[in-house]
N, C-alpha and C positions, 0 to 999 in steps of 0.2 A: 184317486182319493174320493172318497164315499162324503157329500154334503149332507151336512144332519137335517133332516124335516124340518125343522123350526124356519132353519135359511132358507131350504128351497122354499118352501111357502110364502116368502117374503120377497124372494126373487121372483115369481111367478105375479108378483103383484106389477112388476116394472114394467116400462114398454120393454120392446122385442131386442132392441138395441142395449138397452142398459142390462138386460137379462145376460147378456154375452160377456158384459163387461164384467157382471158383477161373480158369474159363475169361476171367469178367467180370474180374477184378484181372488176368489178365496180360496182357489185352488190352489195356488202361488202361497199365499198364505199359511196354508194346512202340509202342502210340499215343505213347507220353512218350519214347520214342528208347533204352528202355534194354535192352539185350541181356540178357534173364533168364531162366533155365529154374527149371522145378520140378523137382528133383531129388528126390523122396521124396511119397510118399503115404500111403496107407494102411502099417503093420506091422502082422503077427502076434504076439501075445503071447511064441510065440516068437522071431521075431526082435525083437522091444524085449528082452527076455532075455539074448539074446546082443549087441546094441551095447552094453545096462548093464554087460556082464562085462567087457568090454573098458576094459584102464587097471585093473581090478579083479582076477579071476580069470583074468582070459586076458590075454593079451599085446596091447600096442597103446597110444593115448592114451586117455583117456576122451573119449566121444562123448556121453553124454547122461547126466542125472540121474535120468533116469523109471526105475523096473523095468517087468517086465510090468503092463498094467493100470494105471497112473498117468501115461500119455503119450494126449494126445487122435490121437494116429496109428492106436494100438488099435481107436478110434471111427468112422474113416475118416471126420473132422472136420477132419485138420490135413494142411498139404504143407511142405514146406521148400522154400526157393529161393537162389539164391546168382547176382549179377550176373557175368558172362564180360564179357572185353575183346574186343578186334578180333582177335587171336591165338585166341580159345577158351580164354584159360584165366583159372578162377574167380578172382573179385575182394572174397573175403570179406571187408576191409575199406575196402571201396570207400564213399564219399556214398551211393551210389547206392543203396546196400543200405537204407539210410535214406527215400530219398524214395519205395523201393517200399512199404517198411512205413508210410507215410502215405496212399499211397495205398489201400492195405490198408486203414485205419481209415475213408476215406473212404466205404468200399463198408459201415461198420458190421462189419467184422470184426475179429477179436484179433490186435496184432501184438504178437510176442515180447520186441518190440527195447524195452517201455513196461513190461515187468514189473518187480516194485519189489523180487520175493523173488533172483532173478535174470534177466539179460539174456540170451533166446534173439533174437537180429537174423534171423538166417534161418527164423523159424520166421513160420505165419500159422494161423491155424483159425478156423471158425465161433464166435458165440457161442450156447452150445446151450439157454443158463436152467438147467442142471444140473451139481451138481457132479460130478468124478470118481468119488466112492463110489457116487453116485446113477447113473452110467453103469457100474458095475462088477456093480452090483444089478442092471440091468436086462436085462444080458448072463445073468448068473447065471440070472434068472429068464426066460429063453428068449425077451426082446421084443426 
């Protein structure tokens, strides 16, 4: 299965580990007939900064609940994906986006669309054994 440029570009954003993950799910994915890209990989603290201002301080809808530092995107752990039709254009409330995030679990990773505090459907990321504050610490402290 041939990964469209848009994803690999956004895979190549990840660390080395999530890179493997995330190649393995969309290929699993694309094997299953479904036209999916990763659109989102890694952010910079400032850009999670600026998608949380938006719908907020800045003009726009809201995009995310994370600030800086509380989005495993920060961590280059997590991607976003969203299923496209035969036209190219995105299907965010498609099945589909469902049977990807199962397949997501099946590889042992975190799908969004199972959170209980809120539902991210397009969101996927490693599970790291660490919480957030404990990734914020470890950045702080140069590892």
């Amino acid at each position: 299965m041939t990964i469209d440029p848009r994803s690999a570009a956004n895979i190549a954003t990840l660390r080395k580990d999530a890179q493997t993950k995330a190649r393995e799910w969309l290929v699993k994915c694309l094997e299953a007939g479904i036209n999916v890209k990763i659109i989102t990989g890694t952010r910079t603290w400032q850009e999670q900064a600026a998608l949380n201002a938006k719908g907020r301080t800045t003009a726009g809808p809201k995009v995310t609940n994370a600030p800086a530092g509380y989005s495993w995107h920060n961590f280059g752990v997590a991607w976003d994906f969203v299923v496209f039709d035969a036209k190219g254009q995105p299907q965010w409330e498609s099945p589909l986006m469902e049977k990807c995030g199962r397949i997501a679990e099946s590889l042992d990773l975190e799908w969004g669309g199972h959170w209980t505090g809120f539902q991210d459907t397009p969101h996927i990321q490693l599970k790291t054994g660490c919480t957030l504050a404990q990734a914020r610490r470890r950045v702080k402290d140069g590892k």
